[in-house]
PAMIBA-770518 format. One line per 3 residues: their letters; for each residue x, y, z of N, C-alpha, C. Coordinates in steps of 0.1 Angstrom, whole numbers. Each point is the difference from the previous one (the first is absolute). Example, Ala and Ser with C-alpha at 12.3 -4.5 7.8 and 13.67 -1.06 7.14 Angstrom:
residues 2
as = 132 -57 78 -9 12 0 9 12 0 ~ -4 11 -7 9 11 0 -8 11 8
END
This chain:
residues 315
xxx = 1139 904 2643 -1 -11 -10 -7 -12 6 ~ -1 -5 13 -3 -5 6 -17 -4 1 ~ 1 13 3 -13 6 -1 -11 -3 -15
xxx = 9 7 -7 -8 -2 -16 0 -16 -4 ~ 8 -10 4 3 -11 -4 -13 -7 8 ~ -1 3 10 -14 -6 10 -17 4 -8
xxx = 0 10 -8 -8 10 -2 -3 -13 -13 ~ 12 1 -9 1 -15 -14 -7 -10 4 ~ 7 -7 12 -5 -12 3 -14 -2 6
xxx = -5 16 4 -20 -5 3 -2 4 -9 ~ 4 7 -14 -7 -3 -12 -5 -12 -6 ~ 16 -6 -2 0 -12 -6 -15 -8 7
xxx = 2 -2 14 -10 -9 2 -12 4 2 ~ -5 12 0 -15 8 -4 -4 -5 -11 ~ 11 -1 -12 -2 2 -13 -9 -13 -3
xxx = -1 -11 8 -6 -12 -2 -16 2 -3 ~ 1 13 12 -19 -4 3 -3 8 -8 ~ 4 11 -16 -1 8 -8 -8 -7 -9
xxx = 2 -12 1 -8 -8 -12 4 -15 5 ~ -9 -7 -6 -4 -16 5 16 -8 -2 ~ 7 -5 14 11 -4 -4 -5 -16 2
xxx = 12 -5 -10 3 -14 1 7 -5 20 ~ -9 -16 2 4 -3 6 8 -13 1 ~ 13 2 12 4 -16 -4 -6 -7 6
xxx = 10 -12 1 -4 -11 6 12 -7 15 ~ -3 0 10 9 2 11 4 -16 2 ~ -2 -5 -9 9 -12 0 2 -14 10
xxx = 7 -7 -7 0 -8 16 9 0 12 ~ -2 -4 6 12 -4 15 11 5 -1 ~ 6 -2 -14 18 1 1 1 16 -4
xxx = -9 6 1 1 14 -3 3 10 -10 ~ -5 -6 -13 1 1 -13 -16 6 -2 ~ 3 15 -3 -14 4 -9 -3 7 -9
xxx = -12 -4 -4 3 5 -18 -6 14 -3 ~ 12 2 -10 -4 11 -2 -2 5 -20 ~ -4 -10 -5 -1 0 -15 -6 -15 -2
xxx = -6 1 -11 -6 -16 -5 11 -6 -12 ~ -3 -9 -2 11 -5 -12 12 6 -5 ~ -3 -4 -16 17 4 -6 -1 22 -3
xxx = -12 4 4 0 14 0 -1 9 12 ~ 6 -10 12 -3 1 14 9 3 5 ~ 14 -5 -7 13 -2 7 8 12 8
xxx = 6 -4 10 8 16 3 14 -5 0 ~ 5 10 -13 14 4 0 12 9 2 ~ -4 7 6 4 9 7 -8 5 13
xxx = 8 10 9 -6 4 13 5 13 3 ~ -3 7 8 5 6 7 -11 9 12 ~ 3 2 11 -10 2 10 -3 16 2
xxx = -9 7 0 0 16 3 7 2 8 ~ 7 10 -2 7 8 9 -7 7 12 ~ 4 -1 7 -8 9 17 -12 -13 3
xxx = -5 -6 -7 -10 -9 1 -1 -11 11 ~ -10 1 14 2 -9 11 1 -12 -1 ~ 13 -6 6 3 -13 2 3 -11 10
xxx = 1 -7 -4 -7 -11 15 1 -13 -1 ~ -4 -11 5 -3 -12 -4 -11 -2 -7 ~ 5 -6 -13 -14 6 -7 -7 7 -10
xxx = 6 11 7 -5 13 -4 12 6 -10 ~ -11 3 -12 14 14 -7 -14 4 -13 ~ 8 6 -10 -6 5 -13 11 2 -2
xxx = -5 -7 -16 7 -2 -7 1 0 -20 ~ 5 7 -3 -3 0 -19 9 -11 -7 ~ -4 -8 -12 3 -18 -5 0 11 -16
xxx = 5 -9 -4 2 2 -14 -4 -15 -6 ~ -10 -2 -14 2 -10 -1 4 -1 -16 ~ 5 -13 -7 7 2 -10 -8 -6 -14
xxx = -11 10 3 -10 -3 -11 1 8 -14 ~ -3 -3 -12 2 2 -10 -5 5 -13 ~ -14 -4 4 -13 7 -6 -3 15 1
xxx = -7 6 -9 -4 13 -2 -9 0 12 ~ -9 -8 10 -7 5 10 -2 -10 8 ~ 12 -1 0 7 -11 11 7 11 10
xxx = -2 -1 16 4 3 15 14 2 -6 ~ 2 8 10 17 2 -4 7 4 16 ~ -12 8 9 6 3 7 -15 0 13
xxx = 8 -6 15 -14 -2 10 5 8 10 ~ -13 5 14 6 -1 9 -4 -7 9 ~ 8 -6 12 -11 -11 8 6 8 18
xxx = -11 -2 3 -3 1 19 -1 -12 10 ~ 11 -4 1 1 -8 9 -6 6 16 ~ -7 -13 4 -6 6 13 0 -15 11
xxx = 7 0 12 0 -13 6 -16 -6 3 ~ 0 -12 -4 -18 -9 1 -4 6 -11 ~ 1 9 -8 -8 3 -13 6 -5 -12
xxx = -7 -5 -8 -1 -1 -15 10 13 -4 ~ 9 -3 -13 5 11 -8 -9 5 -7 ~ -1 15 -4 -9 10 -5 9 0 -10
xxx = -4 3 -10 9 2 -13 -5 6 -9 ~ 6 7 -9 -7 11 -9 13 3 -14 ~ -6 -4 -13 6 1 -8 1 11 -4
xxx = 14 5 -4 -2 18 -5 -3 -2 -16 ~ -9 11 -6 3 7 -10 17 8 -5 ~ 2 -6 -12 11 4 -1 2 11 -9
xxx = 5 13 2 5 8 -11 12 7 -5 ~ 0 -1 -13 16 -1 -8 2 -8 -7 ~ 15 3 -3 2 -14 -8 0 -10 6
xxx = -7 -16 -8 -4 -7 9 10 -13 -2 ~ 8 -1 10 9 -13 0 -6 -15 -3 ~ 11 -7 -5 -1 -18 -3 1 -6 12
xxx = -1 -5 7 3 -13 14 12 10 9 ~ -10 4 7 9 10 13 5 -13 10 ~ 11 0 3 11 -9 7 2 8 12
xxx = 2 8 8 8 3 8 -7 17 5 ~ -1 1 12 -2 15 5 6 3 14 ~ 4 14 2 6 9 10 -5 11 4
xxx = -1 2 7 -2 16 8 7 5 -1 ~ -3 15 -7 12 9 2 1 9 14 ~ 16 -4 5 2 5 13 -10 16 4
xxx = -6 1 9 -3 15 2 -10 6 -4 ~ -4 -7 -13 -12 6 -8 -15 -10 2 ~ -6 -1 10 -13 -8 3 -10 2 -12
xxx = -3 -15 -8 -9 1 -11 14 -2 -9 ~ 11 2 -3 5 -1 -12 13 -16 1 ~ -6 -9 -10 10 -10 -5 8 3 -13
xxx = 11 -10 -1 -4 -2 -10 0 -20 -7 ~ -5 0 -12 -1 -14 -1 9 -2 -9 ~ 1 -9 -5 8 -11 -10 -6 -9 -6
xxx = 4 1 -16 -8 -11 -6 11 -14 -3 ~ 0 -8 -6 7 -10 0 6 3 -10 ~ 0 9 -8 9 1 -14 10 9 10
xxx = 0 5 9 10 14 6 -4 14 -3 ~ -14 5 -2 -6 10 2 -6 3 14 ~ 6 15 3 -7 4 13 -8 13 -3
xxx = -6 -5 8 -14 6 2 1 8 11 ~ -2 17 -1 -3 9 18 -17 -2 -3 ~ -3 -1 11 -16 -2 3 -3 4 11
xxx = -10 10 0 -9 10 9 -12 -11 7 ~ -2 -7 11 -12 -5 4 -9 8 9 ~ -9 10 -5 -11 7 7 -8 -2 -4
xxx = -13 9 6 -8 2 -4 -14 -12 -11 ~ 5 -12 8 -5 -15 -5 5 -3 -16 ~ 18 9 -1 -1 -6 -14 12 -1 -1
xxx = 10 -10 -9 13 2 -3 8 8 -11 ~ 5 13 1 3 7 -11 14 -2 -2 ~ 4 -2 -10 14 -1 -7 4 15 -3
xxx = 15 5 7 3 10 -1 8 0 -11 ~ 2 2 -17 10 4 -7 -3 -18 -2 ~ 12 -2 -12 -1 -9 -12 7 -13 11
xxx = -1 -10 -6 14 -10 3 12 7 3 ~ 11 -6 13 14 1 -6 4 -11 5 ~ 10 -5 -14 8 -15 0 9 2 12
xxx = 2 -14 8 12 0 8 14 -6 -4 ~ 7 10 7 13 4 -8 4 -17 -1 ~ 13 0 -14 1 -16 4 -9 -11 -9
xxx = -8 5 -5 -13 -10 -9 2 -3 -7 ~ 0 -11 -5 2 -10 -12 -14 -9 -5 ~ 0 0 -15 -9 -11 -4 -1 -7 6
xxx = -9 -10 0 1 -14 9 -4 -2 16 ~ 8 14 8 0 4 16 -16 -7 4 ~ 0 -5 10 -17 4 8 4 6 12
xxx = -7 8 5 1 7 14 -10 -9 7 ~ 3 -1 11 -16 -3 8 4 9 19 ~ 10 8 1 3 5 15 5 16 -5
xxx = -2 10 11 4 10 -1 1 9 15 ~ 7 3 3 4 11 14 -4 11 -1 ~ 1 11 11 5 12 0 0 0 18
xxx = 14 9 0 3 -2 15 13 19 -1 ~ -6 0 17 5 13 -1 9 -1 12 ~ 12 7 -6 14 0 12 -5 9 11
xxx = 12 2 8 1 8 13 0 15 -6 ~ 4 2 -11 7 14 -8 -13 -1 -2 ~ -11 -1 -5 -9 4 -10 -1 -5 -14
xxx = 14 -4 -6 -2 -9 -12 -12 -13 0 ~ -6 6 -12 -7 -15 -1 8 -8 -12 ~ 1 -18 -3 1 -9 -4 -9 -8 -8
xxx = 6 -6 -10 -7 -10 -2 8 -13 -2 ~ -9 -11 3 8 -10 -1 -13 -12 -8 ~ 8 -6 -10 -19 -9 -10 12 -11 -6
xxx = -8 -7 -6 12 -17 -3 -10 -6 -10 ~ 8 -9 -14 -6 -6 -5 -2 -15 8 ~ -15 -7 -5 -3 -16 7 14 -6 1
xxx = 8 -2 -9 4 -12 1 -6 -11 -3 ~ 2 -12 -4 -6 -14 2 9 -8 -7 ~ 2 -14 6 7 -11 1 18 -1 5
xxx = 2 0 -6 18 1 -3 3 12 -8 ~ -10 9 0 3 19 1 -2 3 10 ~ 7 9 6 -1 10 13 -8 13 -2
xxx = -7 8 9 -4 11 -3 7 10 0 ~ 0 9 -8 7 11 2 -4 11 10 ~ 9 6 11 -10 10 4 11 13 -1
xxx = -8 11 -5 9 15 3 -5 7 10 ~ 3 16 -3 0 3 11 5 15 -3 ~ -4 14 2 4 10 -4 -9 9 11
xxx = 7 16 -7 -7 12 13 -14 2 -15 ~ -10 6 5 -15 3 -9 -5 14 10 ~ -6 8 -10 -5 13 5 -14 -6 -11
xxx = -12 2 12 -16 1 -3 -3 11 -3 ~ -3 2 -16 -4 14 -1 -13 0 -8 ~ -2 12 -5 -16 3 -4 -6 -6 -6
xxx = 13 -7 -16 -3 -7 -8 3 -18 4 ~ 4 -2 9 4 -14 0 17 0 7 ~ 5 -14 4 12 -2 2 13 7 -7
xxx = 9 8 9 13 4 -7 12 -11 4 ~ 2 -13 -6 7 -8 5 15 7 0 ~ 10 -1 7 14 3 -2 9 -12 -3
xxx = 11 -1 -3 6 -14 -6 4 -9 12 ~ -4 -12 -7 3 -11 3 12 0 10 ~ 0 -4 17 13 3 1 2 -19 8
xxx = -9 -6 1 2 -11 7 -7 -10 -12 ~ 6 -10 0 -8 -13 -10 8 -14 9 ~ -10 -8 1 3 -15 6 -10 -12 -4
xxx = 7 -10 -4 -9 -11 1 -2 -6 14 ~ -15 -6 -4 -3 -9 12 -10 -9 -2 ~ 2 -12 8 -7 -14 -4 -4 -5 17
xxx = -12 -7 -3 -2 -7 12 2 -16 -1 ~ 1 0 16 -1 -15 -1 -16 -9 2 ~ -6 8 2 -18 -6 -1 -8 12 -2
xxx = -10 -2 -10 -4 -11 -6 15 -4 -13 ~ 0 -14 2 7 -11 -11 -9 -1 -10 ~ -10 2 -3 -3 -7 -13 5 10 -12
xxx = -2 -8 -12 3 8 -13 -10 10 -4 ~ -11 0 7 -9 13 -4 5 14 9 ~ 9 0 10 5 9 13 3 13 -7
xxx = -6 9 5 2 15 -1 14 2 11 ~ 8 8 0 9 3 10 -3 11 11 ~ -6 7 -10 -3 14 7 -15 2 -6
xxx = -12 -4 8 -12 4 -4 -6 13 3 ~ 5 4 14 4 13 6 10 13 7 ~ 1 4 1 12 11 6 -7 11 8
xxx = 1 2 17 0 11 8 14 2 5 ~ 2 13 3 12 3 9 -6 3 17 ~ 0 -1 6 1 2 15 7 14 8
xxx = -2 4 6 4 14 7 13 0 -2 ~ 5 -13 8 21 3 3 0 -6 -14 ~ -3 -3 -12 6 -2 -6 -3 -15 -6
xxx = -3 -11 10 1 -12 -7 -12 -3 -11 ~ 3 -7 -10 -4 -5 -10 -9 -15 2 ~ -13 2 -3 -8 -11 2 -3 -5 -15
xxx = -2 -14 -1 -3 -2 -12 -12 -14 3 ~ -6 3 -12 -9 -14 -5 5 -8 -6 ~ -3 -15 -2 0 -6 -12 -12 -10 -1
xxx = 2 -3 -11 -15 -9 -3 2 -7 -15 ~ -6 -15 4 2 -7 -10 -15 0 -8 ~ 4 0 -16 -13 -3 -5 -2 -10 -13
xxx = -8 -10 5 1 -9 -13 -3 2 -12 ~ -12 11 -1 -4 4 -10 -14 -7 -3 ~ -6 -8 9 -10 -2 0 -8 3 9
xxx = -12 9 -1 -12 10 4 -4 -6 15 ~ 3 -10 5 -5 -5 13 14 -6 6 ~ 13 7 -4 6 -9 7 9 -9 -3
xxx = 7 -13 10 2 12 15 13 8 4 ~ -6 10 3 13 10 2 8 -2 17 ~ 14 7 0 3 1 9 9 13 4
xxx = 1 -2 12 7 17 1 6 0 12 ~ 12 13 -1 9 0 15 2 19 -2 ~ 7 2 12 0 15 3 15 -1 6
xxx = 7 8 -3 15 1 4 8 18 7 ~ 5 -2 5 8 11 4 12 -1 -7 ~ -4 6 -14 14 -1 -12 14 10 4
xxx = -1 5 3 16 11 10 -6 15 4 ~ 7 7 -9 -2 13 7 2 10 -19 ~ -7 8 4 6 13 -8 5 11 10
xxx = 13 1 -2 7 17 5 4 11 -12 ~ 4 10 7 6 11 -7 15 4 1 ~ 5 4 -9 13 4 4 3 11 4
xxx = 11 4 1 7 16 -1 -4 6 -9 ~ 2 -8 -11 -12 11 -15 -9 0 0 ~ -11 -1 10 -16 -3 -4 -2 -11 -12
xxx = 7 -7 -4 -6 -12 -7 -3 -12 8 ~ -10 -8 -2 -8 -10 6 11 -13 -6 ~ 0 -10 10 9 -9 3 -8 -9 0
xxx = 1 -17 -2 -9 -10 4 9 -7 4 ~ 4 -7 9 4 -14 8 -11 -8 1 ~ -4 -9 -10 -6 -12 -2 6 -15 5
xxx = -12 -7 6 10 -13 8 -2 -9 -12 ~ 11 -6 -1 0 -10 -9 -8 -13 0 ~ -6 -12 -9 -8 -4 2 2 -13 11
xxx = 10 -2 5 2 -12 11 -4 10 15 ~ 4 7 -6 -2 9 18 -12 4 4 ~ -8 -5 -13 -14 11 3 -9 -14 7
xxx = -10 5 10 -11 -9 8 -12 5 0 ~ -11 -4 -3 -10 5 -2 -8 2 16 ~ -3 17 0 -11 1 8 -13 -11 4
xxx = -6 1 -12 -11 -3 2 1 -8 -16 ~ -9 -11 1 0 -12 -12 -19 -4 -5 ~ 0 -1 -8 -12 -7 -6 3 -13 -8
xxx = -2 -12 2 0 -7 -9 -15 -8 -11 ~ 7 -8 -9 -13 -2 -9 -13 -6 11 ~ -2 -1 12 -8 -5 4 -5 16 4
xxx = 4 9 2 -7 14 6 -5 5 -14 ~ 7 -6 -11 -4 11 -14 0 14 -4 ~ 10 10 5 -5 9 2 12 5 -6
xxx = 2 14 -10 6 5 -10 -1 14 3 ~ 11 3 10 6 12 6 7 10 -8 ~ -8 9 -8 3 8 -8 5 18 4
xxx = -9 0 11 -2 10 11 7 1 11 ~ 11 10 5 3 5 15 -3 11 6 ~ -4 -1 15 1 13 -1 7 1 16
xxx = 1 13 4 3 3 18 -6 11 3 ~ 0 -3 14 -7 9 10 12 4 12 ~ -7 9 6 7 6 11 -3 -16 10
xxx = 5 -2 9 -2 -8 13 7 -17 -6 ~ 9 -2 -10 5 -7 -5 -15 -10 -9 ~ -8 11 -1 -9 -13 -4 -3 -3 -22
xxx = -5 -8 -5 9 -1 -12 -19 -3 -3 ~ -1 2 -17 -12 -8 -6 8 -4 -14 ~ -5 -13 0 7 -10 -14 -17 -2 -8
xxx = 0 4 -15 -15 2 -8 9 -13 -13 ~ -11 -6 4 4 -7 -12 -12 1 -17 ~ 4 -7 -9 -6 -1 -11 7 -17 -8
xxx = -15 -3 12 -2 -14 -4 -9 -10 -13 ~ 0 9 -10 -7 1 -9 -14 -5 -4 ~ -8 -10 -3 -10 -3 0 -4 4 17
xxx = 7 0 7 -3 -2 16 2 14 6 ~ -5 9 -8 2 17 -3 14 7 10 ~ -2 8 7 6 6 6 -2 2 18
xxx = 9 0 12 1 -4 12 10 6 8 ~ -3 6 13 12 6 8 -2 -5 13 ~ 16 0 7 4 -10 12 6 11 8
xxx = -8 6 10 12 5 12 9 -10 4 ~ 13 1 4 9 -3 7 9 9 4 ~ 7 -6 11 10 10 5 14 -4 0
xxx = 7 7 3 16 -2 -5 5 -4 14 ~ 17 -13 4 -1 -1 9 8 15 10 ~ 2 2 7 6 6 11 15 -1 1
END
């Protein structure tokens, strides 16, 4: 598996020189680079190839963006390379074709296969080969969906047993909390087999404070378990200025039943990793992890397109 997962990841990055890719722009000093132009640039989701070499720096990686249009990007991949510019390359998309993709995951084991999320609560299994994004089988709603809901985070995380998980949460904003669930899911031919709901919790942060604040812009799970989240405030106007923080929200476990469990910290206990404020501007929509504790945060800063930040987690 190992093996085939290594075999994915020098596709992925072959696939660039198959046809004229987009390049970014390596940004300035504080280590911010771009990887989309404007309000059709953005990255909203992340997740990094599986088997794919990592480093300071260094990874590959597939973005979802939450575009809307009939031939409008929906789905990229980019090659991070240390001292190099990001290489980027928009996929052709086929299938049915989603409204504003919010959120993406790797599915454990299977190199090349996500799945995404749209903000209404449709998921997407998605094949990335072959320089294209294919949608495997129709939408399926996540369990729990309501009119109204926006999603903008989604998990998948696989136990000690071999169970895989998922764990995804509505935004939240102001003096609403986000909701996040949390259930066992089997990836199959046609798309997600979600199983029922076995964990539900609110959760709120304490920054960003403003009234435009997402609670949960993002959701990864981590090896042992803990739960990372985004948040990100947004005014609603195209330039700004945004701000953003990254948190170690608790843990997801399992029980004796195989049902998935969340212990969420409540919002006084929680401290932010890492913080942006309106002077950084930056609208943290995107998480992702790497082996060697190392992390990339993609934002979608709208007029101010889309941008990714190595950092690393502390010790």
């Amino acid at each position: 598996m190992i093996r085939n997962a290594v075999i994915a990841s020098v596709v992925l990055c072959a696939s660039f020189a198959t046809s004229p890719p987009a390049t970014g722009t390596a940004g300035p000093s504080d280590g911010w680079q771009r990887v989309g132009s404007g309000t059709l640039g953005g990255v909203s989701g992340m997740a990094p190839a599986e088997g794919a070499p990592v480093g300071s720096g260094l990874a590959d990686a597939v973005v979802v963006r939450d575009n809307t249009g009939p031939r409008e990007s929906r789905v990229a991949t980019v090659c991070l390379r240390p001292g190099q510019d990001p290489v980027v390359r928009e996929l052709p998309w086929f299938g049915v074709l989603p409204a504003g993709l919010e959120a993406l995951d790797a599915v454990p084991g299977r190199p090349g296969h996500y799945i995404a999320v749209a903000g209404r609560g449709d998921a997407f299994h998605i094949v990335v080969a072959n320089g294209r994004a294919t949608a495997e089988g129709g939408p399926v709603a996540l369990p729990g969906r309501s009119d109204g809901d926006e999603y903008a985070s989604f998990a998948l995380h696989r136990d000690g047993s071999g169970r895989t998980f998922a764990v995804w949460a509505t935004r939240g904003g102001g003096d609403r909390p986000a909701v996040v669930r949390a259930s066992s899911v089997r990836i199959g031919a046609y798309g997600p087999d979600f199983g029922t709901v076995s964990a539900r919790q609110e959760f709120a942060v304490p920054f960003p404070e403003q009234d435009g604040v997402r609670h949960i812009s993002d959701l990864k799970v981590l090896r042992d378990g803990t739960v990372m989240v985004s948040s990100a405030s947004d005014p609603g106007v195209a330039d700004g200025p945004f701000t953003s923080a990254v948190y170690d929200a608790g843990r997801l476990t399992v029980n004796v039943a195989h049902d998935a469990v969340l212990r969420l910290k409540p919002k006084p206990g929680l401290v932010p990793l890492t913080l942006f404020t309106e002077r950084d501007n930056r609208k943290i929509e995107a998480i992702a992890f790497l082996p060697g504790r190392h992390a990339i945060w993609g934002t979608d800063d709208e007029n101010n397109g889309g941008s990714v930040k190595f950092d690393r987690l502390g010790r």
